[in-house]
C-alpha positions in Angstrom: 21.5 18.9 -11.5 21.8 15.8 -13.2 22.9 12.7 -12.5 26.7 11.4 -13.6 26.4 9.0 -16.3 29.2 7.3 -18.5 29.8 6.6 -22.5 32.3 6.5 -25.0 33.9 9.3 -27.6 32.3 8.2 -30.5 34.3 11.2 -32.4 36.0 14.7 -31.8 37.3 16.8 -33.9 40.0 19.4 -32.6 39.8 21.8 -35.3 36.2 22.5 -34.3 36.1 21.8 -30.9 33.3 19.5 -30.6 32.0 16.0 -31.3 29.4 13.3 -30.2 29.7 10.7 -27.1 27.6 7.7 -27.0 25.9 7.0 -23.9 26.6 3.6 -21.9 23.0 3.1 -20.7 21.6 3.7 -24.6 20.0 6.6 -25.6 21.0 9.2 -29.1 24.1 10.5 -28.9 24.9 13.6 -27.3 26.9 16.8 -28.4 29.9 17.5 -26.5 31.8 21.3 -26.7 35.7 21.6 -25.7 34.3 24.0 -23.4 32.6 20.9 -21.5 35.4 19.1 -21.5 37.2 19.3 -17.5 40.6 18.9 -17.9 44.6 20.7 -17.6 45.9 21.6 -20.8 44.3 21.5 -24.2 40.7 20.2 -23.9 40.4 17.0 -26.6 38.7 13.6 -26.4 40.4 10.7 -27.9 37.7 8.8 -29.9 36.8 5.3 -27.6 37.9 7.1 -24.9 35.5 6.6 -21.6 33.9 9.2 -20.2 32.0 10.7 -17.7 30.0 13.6 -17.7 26.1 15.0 -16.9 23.4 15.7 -19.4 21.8 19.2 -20.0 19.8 20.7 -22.6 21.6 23.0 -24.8 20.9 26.4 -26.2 19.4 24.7 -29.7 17.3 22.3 -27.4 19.1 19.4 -28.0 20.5 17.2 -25.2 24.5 17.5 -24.2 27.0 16.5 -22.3 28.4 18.8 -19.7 30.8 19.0 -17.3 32.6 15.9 -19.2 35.8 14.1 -17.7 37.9 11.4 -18.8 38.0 8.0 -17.3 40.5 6.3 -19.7 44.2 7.7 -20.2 44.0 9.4 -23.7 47.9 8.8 -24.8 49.3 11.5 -27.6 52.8 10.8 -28.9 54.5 13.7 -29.4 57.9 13.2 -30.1 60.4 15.2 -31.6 63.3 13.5 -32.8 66.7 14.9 -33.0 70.0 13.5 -35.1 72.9 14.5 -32.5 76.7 14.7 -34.4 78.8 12.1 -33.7 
């Protein structure tokens, strides 16, 4: 097992369920899958958001991030609003 390391979203995209973090300590970017991602609910990064997570090689060969957590609050609004009658 590796050890934990931290980094940043650099970008996710929801619709395909996968994007890059940035490591903290340097290094390329690495992959990250929604299926990585440990978390309730619906599995998104928020890009900036810091992160925590382990290192593996993939199935291409190709460093990734596993077993990837959130450190930072990711806020969605979702807000319905409603017109009541007077």
């Amino acid at each position: 097992m590796s050890e934990r390391q931290t980094g940043t979203v650099k970008w996710f995209d929801e619709a395909k369920g996968f994007g890059f973090i940035t490591p903290a300590a340097g290094g390329d970017d690495l992959f990250v899958h929604f299926s990585e991602i440990r978390s309730d609910g619906y599995k998104t990064l928020a890009e900036g958001a810091t992160v925590s997570f382990e290192a593996k090689i993939g199935q291409k060969g190709r460093m990734q991030a596993s077993d990837v957590k959130t450190e930072t609050a990711a806020i969605y609004n979702s807000c319905t609003c409603l017109s009541l009658p007077d």
